[in-house]
N, C-alpha and C positions, 0 to 999 in steps of 0.2 A: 504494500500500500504506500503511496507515495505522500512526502510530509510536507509541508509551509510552513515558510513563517513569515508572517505578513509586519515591514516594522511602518511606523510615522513616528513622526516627532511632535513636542510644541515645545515653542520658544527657538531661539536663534543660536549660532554659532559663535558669536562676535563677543565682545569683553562688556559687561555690563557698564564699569566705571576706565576715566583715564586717571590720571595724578598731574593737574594744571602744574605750572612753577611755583605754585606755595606749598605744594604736597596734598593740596584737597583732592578729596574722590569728584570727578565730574562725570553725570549720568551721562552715557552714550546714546542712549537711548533702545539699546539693545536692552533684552529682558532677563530677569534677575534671577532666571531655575533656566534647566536644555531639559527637557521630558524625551525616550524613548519608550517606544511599546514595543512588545513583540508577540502576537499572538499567534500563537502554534495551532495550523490546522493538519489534519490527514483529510484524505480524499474524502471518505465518508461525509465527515464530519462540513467540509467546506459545502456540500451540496447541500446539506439540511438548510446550514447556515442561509443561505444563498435565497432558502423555499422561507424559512421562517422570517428575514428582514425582510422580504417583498409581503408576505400574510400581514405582518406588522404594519409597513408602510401603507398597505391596503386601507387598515381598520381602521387609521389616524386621516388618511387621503393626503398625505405625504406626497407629493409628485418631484422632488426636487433631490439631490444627492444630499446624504446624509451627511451632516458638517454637526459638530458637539457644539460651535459658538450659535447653529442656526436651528436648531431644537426645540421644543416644548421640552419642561422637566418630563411629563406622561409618559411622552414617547420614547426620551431618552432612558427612561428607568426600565418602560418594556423590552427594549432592545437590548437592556443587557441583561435581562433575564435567560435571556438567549443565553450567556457564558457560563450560568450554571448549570440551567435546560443541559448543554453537550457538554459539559466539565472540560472547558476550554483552559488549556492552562498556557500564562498571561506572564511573562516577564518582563521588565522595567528599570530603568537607572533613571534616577531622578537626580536631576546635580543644581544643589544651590551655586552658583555662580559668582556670588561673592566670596562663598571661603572656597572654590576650588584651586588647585595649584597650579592644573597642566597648564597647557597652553593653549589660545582661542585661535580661531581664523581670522585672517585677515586678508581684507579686500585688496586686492591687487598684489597679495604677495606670492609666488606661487610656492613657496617653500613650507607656504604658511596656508595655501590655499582651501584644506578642507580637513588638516589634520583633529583637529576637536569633534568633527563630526564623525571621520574616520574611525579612531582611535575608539570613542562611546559605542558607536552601531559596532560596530567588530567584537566588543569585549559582552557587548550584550549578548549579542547572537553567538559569540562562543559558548557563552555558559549557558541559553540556552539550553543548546543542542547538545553540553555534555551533559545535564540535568535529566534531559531527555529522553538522552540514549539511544540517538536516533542518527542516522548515515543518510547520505546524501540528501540532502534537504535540498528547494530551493527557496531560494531568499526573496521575495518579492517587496519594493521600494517603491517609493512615490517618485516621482521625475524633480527631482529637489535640481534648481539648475547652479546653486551652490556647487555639487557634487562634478560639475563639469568643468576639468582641467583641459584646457587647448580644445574646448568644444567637443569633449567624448567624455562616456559613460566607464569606456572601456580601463582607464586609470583606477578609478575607485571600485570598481569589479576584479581589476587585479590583485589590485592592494588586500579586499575582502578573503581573495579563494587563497591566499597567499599566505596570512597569518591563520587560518582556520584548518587546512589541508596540509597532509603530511605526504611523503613517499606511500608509505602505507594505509595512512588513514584520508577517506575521503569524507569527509562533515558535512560540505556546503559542493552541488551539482550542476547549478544554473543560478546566476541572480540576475532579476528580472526587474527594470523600473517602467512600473506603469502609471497611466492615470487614473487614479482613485473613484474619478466620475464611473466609470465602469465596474467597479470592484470592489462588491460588498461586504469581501473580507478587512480590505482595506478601509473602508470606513468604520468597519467597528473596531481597527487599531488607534484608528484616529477616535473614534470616543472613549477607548480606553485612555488613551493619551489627557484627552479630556478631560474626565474623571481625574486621574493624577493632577493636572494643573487645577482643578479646583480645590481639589484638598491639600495642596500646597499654598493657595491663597486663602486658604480658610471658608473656603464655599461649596455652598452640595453637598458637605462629606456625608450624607445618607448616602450618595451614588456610589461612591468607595465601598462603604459597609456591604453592599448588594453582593461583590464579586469579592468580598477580599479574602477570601480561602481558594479563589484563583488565582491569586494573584503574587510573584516571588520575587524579593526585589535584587536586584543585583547591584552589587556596591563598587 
C-alpha cells in the first residue's frame, strides 16, 4: 500500500526582528512562530479522506477550497473530525522564532536562499517517517515559490531525497509540489497547520483538543 505525506506550512521563513544601530529588536515584519504539518496518509485512507471532505463541504455548501483563515469554526471543527474518524496520524514542528538559533532565509541570498525552510521540512519528514516505519513514501508540497532556487523545484527535491535516503535505505520515493486548490489532502495539512497557529496565539484551542492524540510534535 503506498504512503503520503502531505506537508504546509504557516508563517514565513525570514527573521522576525533586525538589531537597528542602538541594539533594538526592529519588527521585520515577518511572523513571530514557522508552523509545519505533516499528515500521513496511505492509499486507503487518502480516498475516504477525499469522499468524507467533499460529504462535509456538501452539508455546509462550501463551494470554494478549503483555507483555515476562510472557514466557519462549524465547518472547521467537522472537518477534522475527519482525523480521528481515520486515526490520521499528524506530525509538526512548531518554532517560536524569537528564541530560535538557526539560521533564517534571506531574500536575495542564494547561500541563504531557503535553508530555514529546508532544514525544518526535512527534519520533520524525517522523523516522521522513522516514527512511522514506513519506506518509500512520497512527499507531497505546496508550490511555495520561496522553495525555487534559479527557477527549479529540482534543488530542494534534491536536497530532501538527499538527507532522508541512504545506499540502503530508501524513506522518501517521489516528492511532488502541487496546488492545494486540487488536493484535499493538502488542505486539511493546511488546517492542521491552522489549528497549531491558533493555539500558539492563544485562539481556538478547542480545535487542538479535537485531534490532539493525533497529533506528535517534533522538536
Amino acid at each position: 500500500m503506498a504512503n503520503f505525506i502531505f506537508i504546509d506550512e504557516s508563517g514565513d521563513p525570514g527573521k522576525p526582528y533586525e538589531i537597528d544601530d542602538d541594539g533594538n529588536k526592529k519588527p521585520t515584519g515577518g511572523s513571530l512562530f514557522y508552523i509545519l504539518s505533516a499528515v500521513h496518509l496511505d492509499s486507503s485512507r487518502l480516498f475516504i479522506l477525499d469522499q468524507r471532505m467533499t460529504e462535509i463541504k456538501n452539508k455546509f455548501g462550501f463551494k470554494k477550497e478549503i483555507k483555515s483563515e476562510s472557514i466557519s469554526l462549524p465547518l472547521y471543527s467537522e472537518l477534522l473530525d475527519i482525523v480521528n474518524e481515520l486515526d490520521i496520524k499528524i506530525f509538526y514542528r512548531l518554532i517560536d522564532k524569537t528564541s530560535y538559533k538557526g539560521k533564517f532565509a534571506v531574500s536575495g541570498n542564494k547561500k541563504l536562499h531557503n535553508v530555514f525552510d529546508e532544514y525544518n521540512l526535512v527534519k520533520t519528514v524525517f522523523y516522521a517517517i522513522k516514527r512511522l516505519k514506513i519506506f518509500n513514501v512520497e512527499v507531497i508540497l505546496d508550490r511555495a515559490e520561496r522553495r525555487l532556487l534559479d527557477g527549479k523545484f529540482d534543488n530542494f527535491n534534491n536536497y530532501l531525497v538527499k538527507k532522508l535516503n541512504t545506499k540502503t535505505i530508501k524513506r522518501v520515493s517521489y516528492v511532488t509540489h502541487i496546488n492545494s486548490e486540487y488536493v484535499y489532502a493538502m488542505q486539511m495539512s493546511d488546517l492542521i497547520a491552522g489549528v497549531l497557529k491558533d493555539d500558539f496565539n492563544g485562539k481556538n484551542k478547542e480545535l487542538k483538543k479535537k485531534i490532539i492524540k493525533n497529533l506528535v510534535k517534533i522538536w
